[in-house]
C-alpha positions in Angstrom: -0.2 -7.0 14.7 -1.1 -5.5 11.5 0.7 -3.2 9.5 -0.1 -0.8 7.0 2.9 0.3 4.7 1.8 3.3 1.8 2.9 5.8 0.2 3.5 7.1 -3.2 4.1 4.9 -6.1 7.9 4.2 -6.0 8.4 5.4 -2.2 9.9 2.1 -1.3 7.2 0.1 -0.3 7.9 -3.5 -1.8 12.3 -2.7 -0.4 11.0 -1.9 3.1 8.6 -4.6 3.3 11.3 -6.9 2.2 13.6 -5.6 4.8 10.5 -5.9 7.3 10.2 -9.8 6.3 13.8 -10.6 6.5 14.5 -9.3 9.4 11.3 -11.0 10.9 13.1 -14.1 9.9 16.0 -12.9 12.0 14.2 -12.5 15.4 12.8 -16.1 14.5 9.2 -14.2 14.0 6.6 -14.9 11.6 5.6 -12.1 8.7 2.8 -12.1 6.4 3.2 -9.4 3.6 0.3 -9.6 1.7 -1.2 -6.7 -1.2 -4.4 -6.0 -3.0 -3.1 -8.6 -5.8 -3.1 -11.6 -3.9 -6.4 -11.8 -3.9 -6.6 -12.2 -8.3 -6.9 -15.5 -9.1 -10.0 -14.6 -10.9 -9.2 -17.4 -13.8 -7.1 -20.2 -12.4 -5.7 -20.9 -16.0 -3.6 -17.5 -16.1 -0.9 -16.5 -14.0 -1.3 -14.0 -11.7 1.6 -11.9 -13.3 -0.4 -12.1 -16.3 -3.9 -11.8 -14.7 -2.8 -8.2 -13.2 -1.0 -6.7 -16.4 -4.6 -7.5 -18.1 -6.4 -5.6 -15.5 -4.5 -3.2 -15.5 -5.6 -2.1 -19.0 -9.2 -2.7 -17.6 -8.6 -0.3 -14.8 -7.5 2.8 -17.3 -11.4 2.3 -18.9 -13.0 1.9 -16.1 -15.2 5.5 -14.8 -14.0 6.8 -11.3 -16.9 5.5 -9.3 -16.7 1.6 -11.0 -12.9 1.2 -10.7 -13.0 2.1 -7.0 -15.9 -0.4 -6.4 -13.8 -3.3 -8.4 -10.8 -2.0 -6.3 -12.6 -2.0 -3.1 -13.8 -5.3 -3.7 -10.6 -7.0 -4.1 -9.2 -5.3 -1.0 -11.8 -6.6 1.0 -11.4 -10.1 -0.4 -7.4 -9.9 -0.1 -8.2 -8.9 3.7 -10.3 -11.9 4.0 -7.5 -14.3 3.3 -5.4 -13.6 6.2 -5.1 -15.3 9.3 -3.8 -12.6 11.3 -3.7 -14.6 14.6 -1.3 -17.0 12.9 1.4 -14.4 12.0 3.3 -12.1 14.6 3.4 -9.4 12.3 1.2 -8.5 9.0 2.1 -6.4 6.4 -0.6 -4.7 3.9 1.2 -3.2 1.1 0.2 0.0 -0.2 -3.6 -0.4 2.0 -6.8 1.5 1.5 -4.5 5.4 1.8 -3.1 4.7 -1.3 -5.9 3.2 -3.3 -8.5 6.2 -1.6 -5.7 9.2 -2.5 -5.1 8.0 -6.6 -8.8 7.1 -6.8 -10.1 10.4 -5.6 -7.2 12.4 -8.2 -9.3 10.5 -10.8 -12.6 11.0 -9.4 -14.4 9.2 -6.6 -15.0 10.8 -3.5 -12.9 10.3 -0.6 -16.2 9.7 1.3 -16.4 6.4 -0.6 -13.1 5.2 0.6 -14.1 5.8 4.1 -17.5 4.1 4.2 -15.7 1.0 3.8 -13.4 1.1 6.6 -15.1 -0.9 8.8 -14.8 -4.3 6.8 -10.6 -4.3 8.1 -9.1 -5.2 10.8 -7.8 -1.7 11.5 -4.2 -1.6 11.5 -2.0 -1.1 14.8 0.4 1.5 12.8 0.0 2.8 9.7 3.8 3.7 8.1 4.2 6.5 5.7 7.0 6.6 3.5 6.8 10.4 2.8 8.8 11.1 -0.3 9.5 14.3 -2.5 7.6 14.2 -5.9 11.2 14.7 -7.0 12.7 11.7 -5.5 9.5 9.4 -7.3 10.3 10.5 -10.4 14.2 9.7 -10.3 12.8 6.3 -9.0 9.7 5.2 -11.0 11.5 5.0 -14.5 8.6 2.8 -15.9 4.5 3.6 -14.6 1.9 0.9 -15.3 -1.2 1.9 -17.5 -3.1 2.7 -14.3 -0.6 4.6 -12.4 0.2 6.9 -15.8 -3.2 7.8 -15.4 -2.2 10.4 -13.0 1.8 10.2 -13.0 1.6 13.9 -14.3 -0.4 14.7 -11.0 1.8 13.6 -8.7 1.6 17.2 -6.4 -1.9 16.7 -5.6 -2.1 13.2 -5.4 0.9 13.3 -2.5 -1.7 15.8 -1.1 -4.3 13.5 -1.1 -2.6 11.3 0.2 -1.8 13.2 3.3 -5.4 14.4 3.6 -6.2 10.9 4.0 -3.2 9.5 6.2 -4.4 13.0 8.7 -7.4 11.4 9.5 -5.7 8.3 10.9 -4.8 7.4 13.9 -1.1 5.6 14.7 0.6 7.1 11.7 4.3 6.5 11.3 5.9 9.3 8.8 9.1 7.9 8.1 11.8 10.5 5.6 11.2 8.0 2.7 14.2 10.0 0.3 16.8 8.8 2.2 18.4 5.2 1.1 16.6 2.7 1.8 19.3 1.4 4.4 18.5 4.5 6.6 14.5 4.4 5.9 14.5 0.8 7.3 16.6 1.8 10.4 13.9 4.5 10.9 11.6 2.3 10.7 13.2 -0.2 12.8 13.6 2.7 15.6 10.2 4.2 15.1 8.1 1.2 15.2 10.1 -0.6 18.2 10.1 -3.4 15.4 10.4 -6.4 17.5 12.8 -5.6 20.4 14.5 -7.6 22.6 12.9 -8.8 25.8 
């Protein structure tokens, strides 16, 4: 199975994919979380900590149409990477919804987010961790370089967001402003997340 988990920046998504994992680990099943990152190791010399805070001041000079490309391009090689037959469950963090909705606040058509679609393995659910604009601000105390680009846009990026996730199929909307105790029990109810037989 694969797994898409998105939403907003500071919606949860790294605390409920942790929950995902561990509880995996407590039905003895095997989950992969993997994100558009894990595909950087560009320069094997330099962490990959290090490697993404450096891009990340590339991204904020980057036009619209060039940052989506270079973004699009390490998706598709972080997708690559995964043995998905070797995993009961696989995780992708954050997933083309959230890269398509900030990139087409700053500028690149949705249209060439959706052109690419057919190079993944198209995910079995898609989870949305639907949060107030409210609720991400009391949360995300400190925004990369590349999210502040539109931090202050928050309203219509959310928007976008939903735009995108509406032309979906299999899309779990899950109350992401609750704790993050009751989002993962959501989640765990909504998704039938490995059940006993």
């Amino acid at each position: 199975m694969k797994w898409v988990i998105t939403g907003l920046d500071g919606s949860g998504k790294d605390t409920q994919i942790e929950n995902i994992v561990n509880y995996g680990k407590l039905k003895n099943k095997k989950v992969l979380a993997y994100s558009i990152w894990d595909s950087l190791k560009l320069f094997v010399s330099i962490p990959q900590i290090e490697m993404k805070n450096t891009l990340d001041i590339f991204l904020t000079k980057m036009s619209p149409a060039a940052r989506s490309l270079f973004l699009q391009s390490v998706l598709l090689q972080s997708e690559k990477q995964v043995d998905f037959d070797a995993y009961d469950l696989v995780i992708f963090n954050a997933g083309l919804p959230k890269y398509a909705a900030s990139e087409h606040l700053l500028g690149s058509p949705l249209s060439l987010w959706f052109s690419i679609e057919t190079h993944f393995k198209y995910p079995d659910k898609v989870i949305y961790l639907k949060c107030s604009t409210d609720t991400i601000k009391t949360r995300k105390l400190e925004q990369s370089s590349y999210e502040k680009l539109f931090w202050d846009k928050l309203d219509p990026y959310k928007k976008n967001l939903e735009h995108y996730l509406s032309q979906l199929e299999n899309v779990i909307q899950v109350d992401g402003d609750l704790d993050a105790t009751k989002v993962f029990e959501q989640i765990r109810v909504k998704t039938q997340l490995f059940p006993d037989a």
